[in-house]
Backbone as ProteinMPNN parsed JSONL, in Angstrom:
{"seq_chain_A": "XXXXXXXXXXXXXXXXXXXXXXXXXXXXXXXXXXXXXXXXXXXXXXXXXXXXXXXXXXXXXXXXXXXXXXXXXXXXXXXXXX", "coords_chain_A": {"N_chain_A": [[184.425, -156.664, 256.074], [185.709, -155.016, 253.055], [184.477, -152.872, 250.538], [185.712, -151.634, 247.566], [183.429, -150.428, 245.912], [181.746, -148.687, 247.52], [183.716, -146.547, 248.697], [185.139, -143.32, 247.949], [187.591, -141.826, 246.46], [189.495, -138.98, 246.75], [191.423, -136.481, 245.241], [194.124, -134.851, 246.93], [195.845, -132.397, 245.666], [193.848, -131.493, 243.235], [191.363, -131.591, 244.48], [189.295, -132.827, 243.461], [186.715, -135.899, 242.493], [188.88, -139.612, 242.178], [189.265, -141.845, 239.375], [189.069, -144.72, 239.18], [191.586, -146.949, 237.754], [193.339, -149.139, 237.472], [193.819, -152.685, 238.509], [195.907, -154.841, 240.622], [197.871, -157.354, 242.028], [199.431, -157.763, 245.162], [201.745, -160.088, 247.162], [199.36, -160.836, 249.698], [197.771, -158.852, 248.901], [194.698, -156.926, 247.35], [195.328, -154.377, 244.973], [194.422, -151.442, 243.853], [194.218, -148.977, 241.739], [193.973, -145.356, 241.568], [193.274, -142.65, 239.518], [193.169, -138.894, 239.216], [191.174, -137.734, 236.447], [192.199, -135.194, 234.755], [193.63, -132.293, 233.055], [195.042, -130.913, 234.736], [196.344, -132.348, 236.799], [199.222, -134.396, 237.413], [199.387, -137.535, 236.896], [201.969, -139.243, 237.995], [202.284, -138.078, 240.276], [199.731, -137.268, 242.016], [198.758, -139.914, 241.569], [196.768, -142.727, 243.709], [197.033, -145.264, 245.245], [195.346, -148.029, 246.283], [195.147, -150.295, 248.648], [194.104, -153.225, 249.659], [193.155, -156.041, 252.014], [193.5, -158.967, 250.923], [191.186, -161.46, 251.815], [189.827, -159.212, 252.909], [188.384, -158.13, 250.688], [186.074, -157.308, 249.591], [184.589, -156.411, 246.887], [186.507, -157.641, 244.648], [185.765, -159.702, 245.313], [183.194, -160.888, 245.23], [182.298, -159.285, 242.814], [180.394, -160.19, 240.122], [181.091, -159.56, 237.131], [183.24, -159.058, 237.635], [187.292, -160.534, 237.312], [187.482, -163.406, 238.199], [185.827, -163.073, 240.325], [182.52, -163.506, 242.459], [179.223, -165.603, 241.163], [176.433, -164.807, 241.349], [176.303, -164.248, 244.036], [177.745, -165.96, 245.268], [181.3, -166.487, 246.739], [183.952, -165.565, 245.104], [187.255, -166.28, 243.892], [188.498, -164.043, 245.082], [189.813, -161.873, 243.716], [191.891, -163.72, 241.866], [193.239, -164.674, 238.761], [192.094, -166.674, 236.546]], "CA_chain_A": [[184.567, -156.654, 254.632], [185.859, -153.788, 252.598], [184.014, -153.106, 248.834], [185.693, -150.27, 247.252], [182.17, -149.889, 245.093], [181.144, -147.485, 248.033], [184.74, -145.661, 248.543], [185.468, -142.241, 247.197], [189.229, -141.459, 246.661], [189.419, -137.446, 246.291], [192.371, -135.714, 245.202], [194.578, -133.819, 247.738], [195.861, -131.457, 244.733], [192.876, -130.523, 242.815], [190.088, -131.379, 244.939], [188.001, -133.889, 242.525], [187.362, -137.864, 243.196], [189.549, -139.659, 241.277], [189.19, -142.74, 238.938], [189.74, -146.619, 239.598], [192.384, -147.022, 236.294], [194.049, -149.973, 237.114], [194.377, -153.522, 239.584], [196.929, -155.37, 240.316], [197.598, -158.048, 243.414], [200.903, -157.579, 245.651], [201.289, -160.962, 248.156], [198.188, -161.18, 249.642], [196.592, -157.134, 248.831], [194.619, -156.59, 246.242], [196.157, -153.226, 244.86], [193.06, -150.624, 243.341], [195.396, -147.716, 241.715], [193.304, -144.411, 241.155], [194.288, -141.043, 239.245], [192.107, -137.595, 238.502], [190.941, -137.156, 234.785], [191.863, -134.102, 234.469], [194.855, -131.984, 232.532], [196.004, -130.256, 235.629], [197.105, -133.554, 237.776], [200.169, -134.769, 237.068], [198.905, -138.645, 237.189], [203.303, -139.876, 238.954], [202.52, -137.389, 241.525], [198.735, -137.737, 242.578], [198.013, -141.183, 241.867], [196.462, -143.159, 244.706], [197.459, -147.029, 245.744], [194.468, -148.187, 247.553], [195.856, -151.485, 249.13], [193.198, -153.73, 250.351], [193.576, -157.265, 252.038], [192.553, -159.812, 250.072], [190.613, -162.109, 252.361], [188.494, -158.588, 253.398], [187.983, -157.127, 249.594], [184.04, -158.046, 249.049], [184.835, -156.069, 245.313], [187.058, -158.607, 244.172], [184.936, -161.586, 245.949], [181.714, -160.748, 244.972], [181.46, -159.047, 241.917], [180.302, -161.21, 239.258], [182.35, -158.974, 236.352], [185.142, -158.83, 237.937], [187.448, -161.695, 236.987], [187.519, -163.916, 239.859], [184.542, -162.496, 241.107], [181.412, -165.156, 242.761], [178.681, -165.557, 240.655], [174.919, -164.691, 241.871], [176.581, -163.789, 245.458], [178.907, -166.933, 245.772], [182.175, -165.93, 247.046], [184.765, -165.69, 243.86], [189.074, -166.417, 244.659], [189.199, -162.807, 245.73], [190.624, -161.13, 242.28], [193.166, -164.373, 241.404], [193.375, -165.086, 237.809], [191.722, -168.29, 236.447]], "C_chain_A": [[184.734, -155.214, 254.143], [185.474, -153.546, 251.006], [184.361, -151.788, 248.692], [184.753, -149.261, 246.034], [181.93, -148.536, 245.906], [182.605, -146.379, 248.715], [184.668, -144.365, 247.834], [186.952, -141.872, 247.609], [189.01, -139.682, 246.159], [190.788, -137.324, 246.712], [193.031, -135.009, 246.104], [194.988, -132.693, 246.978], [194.725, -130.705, 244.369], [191.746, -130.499, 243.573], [188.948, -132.26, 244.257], [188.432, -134.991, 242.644], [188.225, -137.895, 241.984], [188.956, -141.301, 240.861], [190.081, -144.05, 238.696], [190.307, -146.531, 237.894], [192.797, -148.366, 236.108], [193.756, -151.087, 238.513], [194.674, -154.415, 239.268], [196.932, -156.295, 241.618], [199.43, -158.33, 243.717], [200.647, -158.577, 247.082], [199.896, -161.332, 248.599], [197.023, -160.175, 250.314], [196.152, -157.443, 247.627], [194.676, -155.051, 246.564], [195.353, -152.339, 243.903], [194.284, -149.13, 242.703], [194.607, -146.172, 240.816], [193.707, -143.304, 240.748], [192.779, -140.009, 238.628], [192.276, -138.127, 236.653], [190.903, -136.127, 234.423], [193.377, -133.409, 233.591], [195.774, -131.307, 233.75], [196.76, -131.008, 236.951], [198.11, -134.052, 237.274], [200.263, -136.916, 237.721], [200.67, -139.297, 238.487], [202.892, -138.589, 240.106], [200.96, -137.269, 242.113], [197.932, -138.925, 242.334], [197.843, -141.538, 243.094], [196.001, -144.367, 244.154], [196.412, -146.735, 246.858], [194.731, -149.637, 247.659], [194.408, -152.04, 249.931], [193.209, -155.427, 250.671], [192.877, -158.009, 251.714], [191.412, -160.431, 250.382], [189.175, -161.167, 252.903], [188.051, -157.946, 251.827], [186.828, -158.171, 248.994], [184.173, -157.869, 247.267], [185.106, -157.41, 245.351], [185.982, -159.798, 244.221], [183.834, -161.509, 245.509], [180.694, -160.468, 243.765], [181.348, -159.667, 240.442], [181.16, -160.62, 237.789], [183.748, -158.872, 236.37], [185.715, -160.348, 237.919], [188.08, -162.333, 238.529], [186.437, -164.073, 240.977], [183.64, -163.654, 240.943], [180.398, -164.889, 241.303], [177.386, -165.778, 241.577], [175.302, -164.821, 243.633], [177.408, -164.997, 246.061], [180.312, -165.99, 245.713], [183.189, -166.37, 245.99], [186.243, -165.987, 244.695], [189.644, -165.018, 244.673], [190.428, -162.117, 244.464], [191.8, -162.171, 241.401], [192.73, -164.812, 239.722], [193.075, -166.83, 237.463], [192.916, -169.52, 236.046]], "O_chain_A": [[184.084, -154.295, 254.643], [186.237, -154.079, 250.2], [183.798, -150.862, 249.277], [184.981, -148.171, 245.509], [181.889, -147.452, 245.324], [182.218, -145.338, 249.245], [183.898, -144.454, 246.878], [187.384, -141.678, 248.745], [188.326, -139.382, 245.181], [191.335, -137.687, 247.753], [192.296, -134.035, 246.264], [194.542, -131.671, 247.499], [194.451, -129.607, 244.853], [191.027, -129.504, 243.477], [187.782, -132.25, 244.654], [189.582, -135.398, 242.806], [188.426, -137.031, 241.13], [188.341, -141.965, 241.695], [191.204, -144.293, 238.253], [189.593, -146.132, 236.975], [192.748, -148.901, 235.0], [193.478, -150.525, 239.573], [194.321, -155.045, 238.271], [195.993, -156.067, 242.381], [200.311, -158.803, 242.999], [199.813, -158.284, 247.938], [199.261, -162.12, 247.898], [196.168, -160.22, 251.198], [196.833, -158.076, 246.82], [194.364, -154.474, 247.606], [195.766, -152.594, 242.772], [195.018, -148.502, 243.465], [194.726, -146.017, 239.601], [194.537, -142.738, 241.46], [191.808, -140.306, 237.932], [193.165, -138.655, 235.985], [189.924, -135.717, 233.8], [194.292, -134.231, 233.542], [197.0, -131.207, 233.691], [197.481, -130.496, 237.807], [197.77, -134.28, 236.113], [200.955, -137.394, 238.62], [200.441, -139.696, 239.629], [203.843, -138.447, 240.875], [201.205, -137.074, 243.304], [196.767, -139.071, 242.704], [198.549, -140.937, 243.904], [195.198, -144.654, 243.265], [196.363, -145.915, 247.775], [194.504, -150.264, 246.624], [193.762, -151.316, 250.688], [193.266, -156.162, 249.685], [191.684, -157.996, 252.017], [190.469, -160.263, 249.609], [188.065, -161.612, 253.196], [187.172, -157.093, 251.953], [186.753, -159.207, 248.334], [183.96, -158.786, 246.473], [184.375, -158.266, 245.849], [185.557, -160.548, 243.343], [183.416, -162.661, 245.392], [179.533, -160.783, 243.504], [182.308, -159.562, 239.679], [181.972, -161.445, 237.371], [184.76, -158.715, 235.686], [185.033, -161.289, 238.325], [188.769, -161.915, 239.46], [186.254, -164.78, 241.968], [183.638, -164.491, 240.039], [180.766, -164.075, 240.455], [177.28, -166.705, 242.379], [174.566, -165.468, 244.378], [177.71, -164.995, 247.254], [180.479, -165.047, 244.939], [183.346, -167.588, 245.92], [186.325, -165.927, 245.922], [190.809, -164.724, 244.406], [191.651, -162.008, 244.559], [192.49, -161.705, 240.495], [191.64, -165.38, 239.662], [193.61, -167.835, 237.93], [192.586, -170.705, 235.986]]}, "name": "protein", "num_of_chains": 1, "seq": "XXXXXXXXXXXXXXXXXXXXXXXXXXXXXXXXXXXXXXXXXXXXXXXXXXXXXXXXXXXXXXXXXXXXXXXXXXXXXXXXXX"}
C-alpha cells in the first residue's frame, strides 16, 4: 500500500517540499499533482505528477474526507466519484 499522507515531494529548483494542489484519476492511477508556494517557482516548470496505482493508494481508500474514501477504516472505491 502506498498513502501519500507520509510522502514528502521536495523541489529540485528551490529546495522546499511542495504542496498537494490538485487530483485527478488517469485509467487506473490516481494522479496527486504538487507545486512549491513560493514566487520564485515557476509552477509549468516544477510541478510534480505523483502517479499512484489505484488498487495500492491507501490515501484515496481510506481516508474518510476524501471523496470516495472508507469510512471508520472500511476500504472506500479508491478516489472514484459517487
Amino acid at each position: 500500500m502506498i498513502n501519500i499522507r507520509v510522502i514528502s515531494i521536495k523541489c529540485g529548483h528551490c529546495g522546499t517540499y511542495q504542496t498537494l494542489t490538485s487530483f485527478s484519476r488517469r485509467d487506473e492511477w490516481n494522479v496527486y499533482t504538487y507545486e512549491c508556494e513560493n514566487d520564485r517557482c515557476d509552477p509549468e516548470v516544477t510541478r510534480t505528477l505523483l502517479e499512484v496505482p489505484r488498487e495500492l493508494d491507501e490515501f484515496a481508500r481510506r481516508d474518510p474526507q476524501w471523496r470516495g474514501g472508507g469510512r471508520h477504516g472500511a476500504q472506500g472505491t479508491g478516489g472514484e466519484e459517487p
